[in-house]
MARBA-3410 file (N, C-alpha, C, O; in Angstrom, 1 decimal):
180
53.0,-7.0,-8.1,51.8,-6.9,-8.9,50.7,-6.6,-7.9,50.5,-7.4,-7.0 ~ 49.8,-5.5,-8.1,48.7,-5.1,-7.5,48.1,-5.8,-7.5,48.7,-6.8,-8.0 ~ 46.6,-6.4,-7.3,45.2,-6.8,-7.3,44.4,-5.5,-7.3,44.5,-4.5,-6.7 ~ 43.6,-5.8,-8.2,42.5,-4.4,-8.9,41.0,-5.3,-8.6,40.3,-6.2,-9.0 ~ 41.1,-4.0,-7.4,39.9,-4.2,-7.5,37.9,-4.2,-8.3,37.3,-3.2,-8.5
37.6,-5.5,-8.7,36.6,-5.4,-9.9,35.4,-4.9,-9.3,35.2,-5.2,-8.1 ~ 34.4,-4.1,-10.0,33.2,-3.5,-9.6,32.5,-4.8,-9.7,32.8,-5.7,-10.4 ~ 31.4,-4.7,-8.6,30.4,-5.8,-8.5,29.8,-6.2,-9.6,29.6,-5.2,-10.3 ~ 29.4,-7.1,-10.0,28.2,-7.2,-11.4,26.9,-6.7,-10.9,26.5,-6.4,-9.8 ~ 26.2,-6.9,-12.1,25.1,-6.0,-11.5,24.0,-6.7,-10.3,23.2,-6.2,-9.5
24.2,-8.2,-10.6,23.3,-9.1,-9.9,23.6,-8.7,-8.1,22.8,-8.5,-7.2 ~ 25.3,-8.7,-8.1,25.8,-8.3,-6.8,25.2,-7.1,-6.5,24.8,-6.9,-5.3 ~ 25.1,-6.1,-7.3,24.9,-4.5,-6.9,23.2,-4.7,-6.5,22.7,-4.2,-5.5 ~ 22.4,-5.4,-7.4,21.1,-5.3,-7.1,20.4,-6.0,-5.9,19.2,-5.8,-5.7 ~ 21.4,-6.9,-5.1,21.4,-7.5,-3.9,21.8,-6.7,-3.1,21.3,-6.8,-2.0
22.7,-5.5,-3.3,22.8,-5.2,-1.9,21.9,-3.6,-2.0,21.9,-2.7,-1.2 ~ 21.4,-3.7,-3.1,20.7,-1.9,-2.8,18.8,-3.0,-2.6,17.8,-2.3,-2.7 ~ 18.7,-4.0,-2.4,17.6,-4.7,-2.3,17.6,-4.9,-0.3,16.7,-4.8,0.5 ~ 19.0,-5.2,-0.1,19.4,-5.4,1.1,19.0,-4.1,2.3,18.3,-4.0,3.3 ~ 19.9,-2.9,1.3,19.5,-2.0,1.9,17.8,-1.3,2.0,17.2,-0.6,2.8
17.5,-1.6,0.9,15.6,-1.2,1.1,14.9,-2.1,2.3,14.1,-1.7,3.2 ~ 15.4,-3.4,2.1,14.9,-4.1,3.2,15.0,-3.5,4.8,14.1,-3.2,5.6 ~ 16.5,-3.4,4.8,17.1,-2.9,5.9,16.1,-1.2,6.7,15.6,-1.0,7.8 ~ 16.0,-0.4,5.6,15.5,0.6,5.7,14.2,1.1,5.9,13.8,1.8,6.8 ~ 13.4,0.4,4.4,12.1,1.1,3.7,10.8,0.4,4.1,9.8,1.0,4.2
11.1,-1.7,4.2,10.1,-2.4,4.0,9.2,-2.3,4.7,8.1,-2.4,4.2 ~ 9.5,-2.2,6.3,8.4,-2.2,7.2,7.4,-1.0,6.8,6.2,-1.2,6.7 ~ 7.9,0.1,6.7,6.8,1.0,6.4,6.3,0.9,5.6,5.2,1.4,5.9 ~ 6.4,0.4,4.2,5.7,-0.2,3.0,4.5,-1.3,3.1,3.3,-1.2,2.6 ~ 5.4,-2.4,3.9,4.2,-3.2,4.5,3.2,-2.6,5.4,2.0,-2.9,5.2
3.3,-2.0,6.1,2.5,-1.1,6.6,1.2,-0.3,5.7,0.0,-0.4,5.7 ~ 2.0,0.4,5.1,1.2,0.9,4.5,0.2,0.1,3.3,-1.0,0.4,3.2 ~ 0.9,-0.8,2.5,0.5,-1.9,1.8,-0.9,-2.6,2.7,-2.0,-2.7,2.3 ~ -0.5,-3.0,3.9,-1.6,-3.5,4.9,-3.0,-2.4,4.9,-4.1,-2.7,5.0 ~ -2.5,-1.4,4.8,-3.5,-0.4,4.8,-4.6,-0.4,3.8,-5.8,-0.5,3.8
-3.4,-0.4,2.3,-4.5,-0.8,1.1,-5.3,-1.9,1.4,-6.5,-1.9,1.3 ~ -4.6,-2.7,1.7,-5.5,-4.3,1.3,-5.9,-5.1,2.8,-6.3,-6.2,3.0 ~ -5.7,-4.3,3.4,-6.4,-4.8,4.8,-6.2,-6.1,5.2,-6.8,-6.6,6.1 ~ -5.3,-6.7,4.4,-4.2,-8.0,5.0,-3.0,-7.6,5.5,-2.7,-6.5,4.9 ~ -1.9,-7.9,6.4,-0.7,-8.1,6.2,-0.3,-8.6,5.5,0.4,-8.2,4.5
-0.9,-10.3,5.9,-0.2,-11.3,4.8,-0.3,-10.8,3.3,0.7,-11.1,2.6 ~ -1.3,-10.1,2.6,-1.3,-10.3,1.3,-0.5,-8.7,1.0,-0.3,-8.3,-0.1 ~ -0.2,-7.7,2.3,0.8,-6.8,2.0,1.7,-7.5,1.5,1.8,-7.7,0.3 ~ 2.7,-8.1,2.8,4.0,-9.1,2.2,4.0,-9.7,0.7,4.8,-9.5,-0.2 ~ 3.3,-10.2,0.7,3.0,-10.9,-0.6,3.6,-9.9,-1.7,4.4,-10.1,-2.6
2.6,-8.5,-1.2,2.9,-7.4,-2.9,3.8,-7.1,-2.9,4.1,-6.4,-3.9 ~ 4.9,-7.2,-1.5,5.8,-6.6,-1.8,7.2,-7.3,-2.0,8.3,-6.8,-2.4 ~ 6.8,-8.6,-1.8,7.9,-10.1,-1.9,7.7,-10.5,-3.7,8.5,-11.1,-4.4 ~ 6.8,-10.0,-4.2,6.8,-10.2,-5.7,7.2,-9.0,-6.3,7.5,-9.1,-7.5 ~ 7.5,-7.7,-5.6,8.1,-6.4,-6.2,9.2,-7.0,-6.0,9.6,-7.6,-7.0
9.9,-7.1,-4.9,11.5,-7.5,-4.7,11.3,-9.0,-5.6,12.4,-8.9,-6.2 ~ 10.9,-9.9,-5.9,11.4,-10.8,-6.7,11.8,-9.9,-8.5,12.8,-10.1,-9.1 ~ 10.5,-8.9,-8.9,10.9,-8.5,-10.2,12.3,-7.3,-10.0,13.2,-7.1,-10.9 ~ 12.2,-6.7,-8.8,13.2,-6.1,-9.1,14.7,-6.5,-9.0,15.6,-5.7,-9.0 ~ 14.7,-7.8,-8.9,15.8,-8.7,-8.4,16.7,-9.1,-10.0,17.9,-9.1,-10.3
15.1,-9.5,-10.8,14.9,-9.9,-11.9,15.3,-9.4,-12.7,15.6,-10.0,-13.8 ~ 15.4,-7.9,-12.4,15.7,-6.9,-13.7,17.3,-6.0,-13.2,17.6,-4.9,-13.5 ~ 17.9,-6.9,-12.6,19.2,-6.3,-12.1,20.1,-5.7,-13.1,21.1,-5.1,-12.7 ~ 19.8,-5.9,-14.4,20.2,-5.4,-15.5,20.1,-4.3,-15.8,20.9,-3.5,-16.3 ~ 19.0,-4.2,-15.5,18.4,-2.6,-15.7,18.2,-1.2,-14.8,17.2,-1.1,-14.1
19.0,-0.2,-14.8,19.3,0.6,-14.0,18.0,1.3,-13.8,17.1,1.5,-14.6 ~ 18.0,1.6,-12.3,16.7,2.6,-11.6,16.8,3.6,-11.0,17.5,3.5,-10.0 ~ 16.4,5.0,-11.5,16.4,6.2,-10.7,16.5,6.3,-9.7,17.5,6.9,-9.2 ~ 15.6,5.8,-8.9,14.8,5.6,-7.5,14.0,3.9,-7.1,12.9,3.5,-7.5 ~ 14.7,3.3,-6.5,14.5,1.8,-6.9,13.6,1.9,-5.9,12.7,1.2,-6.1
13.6,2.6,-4.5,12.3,2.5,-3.6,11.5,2.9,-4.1,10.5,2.4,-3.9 ~ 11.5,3.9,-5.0,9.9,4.4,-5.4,9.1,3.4,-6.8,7.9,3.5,-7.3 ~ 10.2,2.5,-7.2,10.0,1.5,-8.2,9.6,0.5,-7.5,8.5,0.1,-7.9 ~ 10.2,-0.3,-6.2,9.4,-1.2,-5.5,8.1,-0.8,-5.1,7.2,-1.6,-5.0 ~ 7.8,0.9,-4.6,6.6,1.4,-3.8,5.6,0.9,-4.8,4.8,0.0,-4.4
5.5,1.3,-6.1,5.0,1.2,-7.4,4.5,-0.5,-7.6,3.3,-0.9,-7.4 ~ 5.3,-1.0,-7.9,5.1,-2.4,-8.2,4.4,-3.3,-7.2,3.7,-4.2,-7.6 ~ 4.6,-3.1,-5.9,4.0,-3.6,-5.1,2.7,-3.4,-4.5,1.9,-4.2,-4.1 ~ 2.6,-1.6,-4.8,0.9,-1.3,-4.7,-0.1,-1.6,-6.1,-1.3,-1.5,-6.2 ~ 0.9,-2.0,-7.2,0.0,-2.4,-8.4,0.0,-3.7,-7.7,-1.1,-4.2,-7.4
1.0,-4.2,-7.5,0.4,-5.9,-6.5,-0.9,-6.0,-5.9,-1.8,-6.6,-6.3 ~ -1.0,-5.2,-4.6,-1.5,-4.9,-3.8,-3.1,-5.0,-4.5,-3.9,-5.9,-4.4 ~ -3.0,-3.8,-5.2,-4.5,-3.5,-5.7,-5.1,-5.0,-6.9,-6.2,-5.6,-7.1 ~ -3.7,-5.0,-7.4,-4.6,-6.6,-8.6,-4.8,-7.5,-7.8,-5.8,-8.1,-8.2 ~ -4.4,-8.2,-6.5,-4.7,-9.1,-5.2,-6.5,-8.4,-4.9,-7.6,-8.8,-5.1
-5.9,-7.4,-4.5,-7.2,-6.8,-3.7,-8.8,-7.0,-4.9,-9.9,-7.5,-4.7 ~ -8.1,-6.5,-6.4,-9.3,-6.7,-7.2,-9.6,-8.3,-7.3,-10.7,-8.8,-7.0 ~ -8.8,-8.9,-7.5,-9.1,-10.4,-7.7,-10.0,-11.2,-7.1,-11.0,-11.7,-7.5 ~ -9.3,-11.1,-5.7,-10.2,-11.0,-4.1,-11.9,-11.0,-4.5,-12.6,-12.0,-4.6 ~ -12.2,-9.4,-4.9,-13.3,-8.9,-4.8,-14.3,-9.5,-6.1,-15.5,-9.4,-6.0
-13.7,-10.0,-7.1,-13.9,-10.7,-8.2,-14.5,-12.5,-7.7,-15.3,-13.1,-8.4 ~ -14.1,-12.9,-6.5,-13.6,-14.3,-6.4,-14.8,-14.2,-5.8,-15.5,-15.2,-6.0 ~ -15.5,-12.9,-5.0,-16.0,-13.1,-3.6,-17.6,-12.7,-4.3,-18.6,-13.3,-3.8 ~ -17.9,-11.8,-5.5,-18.6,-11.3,-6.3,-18.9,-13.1,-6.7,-19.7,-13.7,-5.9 ~ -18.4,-13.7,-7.6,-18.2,-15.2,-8.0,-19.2,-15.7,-7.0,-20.4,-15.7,-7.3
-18.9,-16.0,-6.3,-19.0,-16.5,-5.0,-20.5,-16.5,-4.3,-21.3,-17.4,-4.1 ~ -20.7,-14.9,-4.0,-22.1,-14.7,-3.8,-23.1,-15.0,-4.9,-24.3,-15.3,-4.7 ~ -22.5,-14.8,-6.2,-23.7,-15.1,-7.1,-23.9,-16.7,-7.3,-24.9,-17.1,-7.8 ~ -23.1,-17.3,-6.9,-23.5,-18.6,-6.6,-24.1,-19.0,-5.7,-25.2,-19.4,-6.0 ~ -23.9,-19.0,-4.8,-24.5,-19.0,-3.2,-23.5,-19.9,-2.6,-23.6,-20.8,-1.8
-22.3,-19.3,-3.3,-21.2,-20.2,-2.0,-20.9,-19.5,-0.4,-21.4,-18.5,0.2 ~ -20.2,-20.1,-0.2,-19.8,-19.6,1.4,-18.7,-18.2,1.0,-18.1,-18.2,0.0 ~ -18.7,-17.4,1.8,-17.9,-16.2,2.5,-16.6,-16.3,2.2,-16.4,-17.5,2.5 ~ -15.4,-15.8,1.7,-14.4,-16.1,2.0,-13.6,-16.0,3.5,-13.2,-14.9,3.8 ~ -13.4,-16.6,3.9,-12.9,-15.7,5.6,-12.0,-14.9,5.7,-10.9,-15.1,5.1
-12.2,-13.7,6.4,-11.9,-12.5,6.6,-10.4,-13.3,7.0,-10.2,-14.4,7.4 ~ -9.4,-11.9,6.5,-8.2,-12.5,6.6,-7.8,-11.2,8.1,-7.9,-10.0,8.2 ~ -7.1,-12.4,8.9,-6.3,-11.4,10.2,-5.3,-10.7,10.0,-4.3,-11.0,9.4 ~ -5.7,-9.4,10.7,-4.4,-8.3,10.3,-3.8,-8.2,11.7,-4.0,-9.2,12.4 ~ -3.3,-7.5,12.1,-2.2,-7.0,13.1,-2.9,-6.3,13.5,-3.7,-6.0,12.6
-3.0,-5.6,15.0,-3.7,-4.7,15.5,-2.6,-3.6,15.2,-1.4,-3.7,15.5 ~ -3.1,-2.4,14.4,-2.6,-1.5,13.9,-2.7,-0.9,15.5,-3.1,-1.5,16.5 ~ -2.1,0.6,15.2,-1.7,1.8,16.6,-3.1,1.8,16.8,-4.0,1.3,17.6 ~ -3.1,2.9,15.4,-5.3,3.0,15.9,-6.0,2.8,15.0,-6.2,3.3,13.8 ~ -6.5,1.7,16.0,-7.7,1.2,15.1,-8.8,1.8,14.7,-9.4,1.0,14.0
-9.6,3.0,14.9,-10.8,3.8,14.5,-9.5,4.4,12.8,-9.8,4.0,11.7 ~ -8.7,4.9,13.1,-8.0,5.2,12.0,-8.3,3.7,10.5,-8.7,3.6,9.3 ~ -7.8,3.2,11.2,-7.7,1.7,10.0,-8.9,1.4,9.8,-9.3,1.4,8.7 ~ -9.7,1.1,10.8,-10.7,1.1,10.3,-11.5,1.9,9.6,-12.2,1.2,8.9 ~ -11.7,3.5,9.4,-12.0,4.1,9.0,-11.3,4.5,7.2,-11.8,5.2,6.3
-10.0,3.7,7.1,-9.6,3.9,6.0,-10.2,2.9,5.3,-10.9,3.3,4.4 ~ -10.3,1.5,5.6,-10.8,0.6,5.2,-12.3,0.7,4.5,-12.6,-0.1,3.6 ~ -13.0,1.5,5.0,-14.1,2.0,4.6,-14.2,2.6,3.5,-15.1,2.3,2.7 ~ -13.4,3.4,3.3,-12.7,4.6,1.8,-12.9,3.6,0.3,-12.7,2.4,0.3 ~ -13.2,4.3,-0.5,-13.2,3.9,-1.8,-11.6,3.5,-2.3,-10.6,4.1,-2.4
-12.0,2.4,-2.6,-10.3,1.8,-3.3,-9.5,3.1,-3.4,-8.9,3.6,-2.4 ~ -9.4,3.6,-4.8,-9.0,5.0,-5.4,-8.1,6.2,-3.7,-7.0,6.7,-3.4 ~ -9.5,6.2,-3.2,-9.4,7.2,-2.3,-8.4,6.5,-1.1,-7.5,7.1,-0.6 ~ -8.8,5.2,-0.9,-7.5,4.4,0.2,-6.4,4.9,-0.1,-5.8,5.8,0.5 ~ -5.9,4.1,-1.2,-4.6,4.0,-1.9,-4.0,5.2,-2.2,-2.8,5.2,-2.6
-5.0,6.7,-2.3,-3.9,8.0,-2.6,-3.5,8.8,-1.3,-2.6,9.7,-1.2 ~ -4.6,8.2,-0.2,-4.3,8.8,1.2,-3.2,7.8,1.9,-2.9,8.3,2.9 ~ -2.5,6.6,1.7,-2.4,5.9,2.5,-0.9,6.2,1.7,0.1,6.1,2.4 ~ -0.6,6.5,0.3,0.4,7.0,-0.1,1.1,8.0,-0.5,2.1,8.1,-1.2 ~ 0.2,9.1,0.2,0.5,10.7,0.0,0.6,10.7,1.8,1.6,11.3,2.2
-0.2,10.2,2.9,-0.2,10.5,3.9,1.2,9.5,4.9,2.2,9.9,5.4 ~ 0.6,8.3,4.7,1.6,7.1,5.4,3.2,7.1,5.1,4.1,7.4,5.9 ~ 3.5,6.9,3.7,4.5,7.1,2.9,4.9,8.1,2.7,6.0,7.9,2.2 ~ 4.7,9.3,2.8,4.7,10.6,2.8,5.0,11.0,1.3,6.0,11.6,1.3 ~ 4.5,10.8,-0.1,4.9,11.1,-1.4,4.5,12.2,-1.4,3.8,12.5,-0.5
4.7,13.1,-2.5,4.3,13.8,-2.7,3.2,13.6,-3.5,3.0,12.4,-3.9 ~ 2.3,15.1,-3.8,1.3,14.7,-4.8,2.0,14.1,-6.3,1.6,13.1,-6.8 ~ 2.8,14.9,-6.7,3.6,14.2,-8.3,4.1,12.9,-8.0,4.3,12.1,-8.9 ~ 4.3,12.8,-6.8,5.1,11.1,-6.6,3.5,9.8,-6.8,3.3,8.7,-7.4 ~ 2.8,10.5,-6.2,1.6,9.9,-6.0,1.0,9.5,-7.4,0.8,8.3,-7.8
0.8,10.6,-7.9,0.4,10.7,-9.1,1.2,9.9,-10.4,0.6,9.3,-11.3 ~ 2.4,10.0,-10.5,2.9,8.7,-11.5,3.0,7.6,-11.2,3.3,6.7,-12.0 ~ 2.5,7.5,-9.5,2.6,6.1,-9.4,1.5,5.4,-9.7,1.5,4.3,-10.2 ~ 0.3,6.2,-9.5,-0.8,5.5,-10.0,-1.4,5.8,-11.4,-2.4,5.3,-11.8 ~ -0.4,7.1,-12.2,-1.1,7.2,-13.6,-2.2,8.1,-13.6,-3.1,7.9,-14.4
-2.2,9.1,-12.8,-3.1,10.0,-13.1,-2.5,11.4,-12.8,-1.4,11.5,-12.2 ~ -3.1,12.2,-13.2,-3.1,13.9,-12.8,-2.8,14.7,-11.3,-3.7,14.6,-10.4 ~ -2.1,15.2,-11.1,-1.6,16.1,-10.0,-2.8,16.4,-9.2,-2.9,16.4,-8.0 ~ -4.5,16.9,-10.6,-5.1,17.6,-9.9,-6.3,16.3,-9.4,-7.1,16.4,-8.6 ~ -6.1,15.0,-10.3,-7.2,13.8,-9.9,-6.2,13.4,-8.1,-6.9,12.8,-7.2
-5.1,13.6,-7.8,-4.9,12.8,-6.6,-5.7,14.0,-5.6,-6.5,13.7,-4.7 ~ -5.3,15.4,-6.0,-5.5,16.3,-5.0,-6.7,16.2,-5.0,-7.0,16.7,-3.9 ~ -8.1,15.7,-5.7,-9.5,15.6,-5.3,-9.6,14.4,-4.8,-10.7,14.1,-4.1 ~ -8.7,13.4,-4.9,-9.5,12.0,-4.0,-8.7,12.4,-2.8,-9.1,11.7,-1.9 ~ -8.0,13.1,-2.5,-7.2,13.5,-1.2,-8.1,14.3,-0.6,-8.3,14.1,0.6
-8.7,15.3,-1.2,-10.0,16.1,-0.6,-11.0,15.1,0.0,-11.3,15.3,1.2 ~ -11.5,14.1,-0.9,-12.6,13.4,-0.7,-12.2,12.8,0.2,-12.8,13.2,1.2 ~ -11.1,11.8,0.7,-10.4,10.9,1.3,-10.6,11.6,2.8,-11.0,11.0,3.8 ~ -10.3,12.9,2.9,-10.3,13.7,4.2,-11.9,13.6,4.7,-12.4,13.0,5.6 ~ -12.4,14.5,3.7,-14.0,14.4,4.1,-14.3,13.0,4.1,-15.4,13.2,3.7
-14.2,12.1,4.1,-14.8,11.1,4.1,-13.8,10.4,5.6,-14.2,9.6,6.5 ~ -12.9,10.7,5.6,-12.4,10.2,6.7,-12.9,11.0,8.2,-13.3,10.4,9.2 ~ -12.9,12.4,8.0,-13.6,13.0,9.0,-15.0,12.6,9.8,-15.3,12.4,11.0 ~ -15.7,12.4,8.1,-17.1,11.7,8.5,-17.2,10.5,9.7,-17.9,10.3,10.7 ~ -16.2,9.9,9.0,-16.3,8.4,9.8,-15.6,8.2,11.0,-15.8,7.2,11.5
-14.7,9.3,11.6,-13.9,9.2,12.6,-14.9,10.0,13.2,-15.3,9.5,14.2 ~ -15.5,11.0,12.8,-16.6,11.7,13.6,-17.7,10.8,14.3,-18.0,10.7,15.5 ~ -18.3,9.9,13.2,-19.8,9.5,13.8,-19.2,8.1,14.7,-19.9,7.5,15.5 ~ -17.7,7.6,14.4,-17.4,7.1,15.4,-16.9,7.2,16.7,-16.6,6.4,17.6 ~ -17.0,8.8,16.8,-16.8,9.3,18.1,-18.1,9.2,18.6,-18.4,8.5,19.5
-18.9,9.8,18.1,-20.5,9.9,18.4,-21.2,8.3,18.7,-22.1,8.2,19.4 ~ -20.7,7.2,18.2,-21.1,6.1,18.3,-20.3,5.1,20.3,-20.6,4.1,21.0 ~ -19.4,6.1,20.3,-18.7,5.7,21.6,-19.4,6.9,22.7,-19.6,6.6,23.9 ~ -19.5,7.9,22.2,-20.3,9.1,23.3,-21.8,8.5,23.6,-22.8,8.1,22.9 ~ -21.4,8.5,24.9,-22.9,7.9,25.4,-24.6,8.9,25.4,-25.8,8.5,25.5
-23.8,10.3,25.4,-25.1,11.4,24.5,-25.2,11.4,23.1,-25.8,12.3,22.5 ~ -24.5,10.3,22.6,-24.9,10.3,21.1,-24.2,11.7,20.4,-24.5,12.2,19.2 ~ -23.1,12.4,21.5,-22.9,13.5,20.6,-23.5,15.2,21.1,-22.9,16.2,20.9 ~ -24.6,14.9,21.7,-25.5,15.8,22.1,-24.8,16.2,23.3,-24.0,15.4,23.9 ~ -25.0,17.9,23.8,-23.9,18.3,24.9,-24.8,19.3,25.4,-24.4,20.1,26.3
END
């Protein structure tokens, strides 16, 4: 008598394609995640609550389960990041104290991060996931619910505005102010 081998259940199957994203995908996610929200810690966070729902829903089969964690975790990302800005809005209209700046990792380059950090929410989050992550514009675009042609204008804006600021930060390090 043989032994037949049984297909994994799904809980088993969604452990180990969770295994392999980890293995693979997460650091650049966090990464990139860090970029939106200008924490590490509260990257991990958005993406430790993606992998808990997608763990959650082992039942339910996914096309693309990286581009389903990318998704879930930058809607993380951004409702942390809005809440934040909600807490801190609170905050000043009271006359409470500051919340303290949370420490990030010294990224490669820092005029870069810093300069994204600067960017309009919107405009962070379509450069940081069309450029960092490398999506495409339609990847981009259903992840955050809008139009092919709304990513390709905050990606316009996102450039000029990033040029701006990597420019007058070169000019703020040139000791002629720029002048030659």
């Amino acid at each position: 008598m043989h032994a037949v081998a049984t297909p994994p259940d799904t809980a088993t199957r969604r452990t180990e394609e969770l295994a392999a994203f980890l293995r693979v995908g997460a650091g650049r996610l966090v990464g990139a995640l860090t970029l939106i929200t200008g924490s590490r810690a509260a990257a991990e966070d958005a993406l430790q609550d993606a992998l808990v729902k997608a763990w959650h829903r082992h039942d339910e089969p996914f096309d693309n389960l990286t581009a389903w964690i990318t998704v879930v975790a930058t809607n993380n990302a951004r409702s942390t990041w809005r809440r934040n800005q909600a807490e801190q809005r609170a905050l000043d209209k009271l006359g409470g104290r500051a919340l303290p700046a949370t420490a990030t990792q010294t990224e490669p380059d820092d005029a870069l991060h810093a300069a994204l950090r600067t960017l309009p929410e919107r405009e962070r989050q379509v450069a940081v996931l069309h450029y960092v992550l490398d999506q495409s514009v339609a990847q981009v675009a259903a992840a955050l619910g809008v139009t092919d042609g709304t990513v390709k204008t905050l990606l316009s804006r996102a450039r000029a505005h990033l040029a701006e600021r990597l420019r007058a930060g070169d000019d703020a390090t040139d000791p002629t102010g720029g002048v030659q």
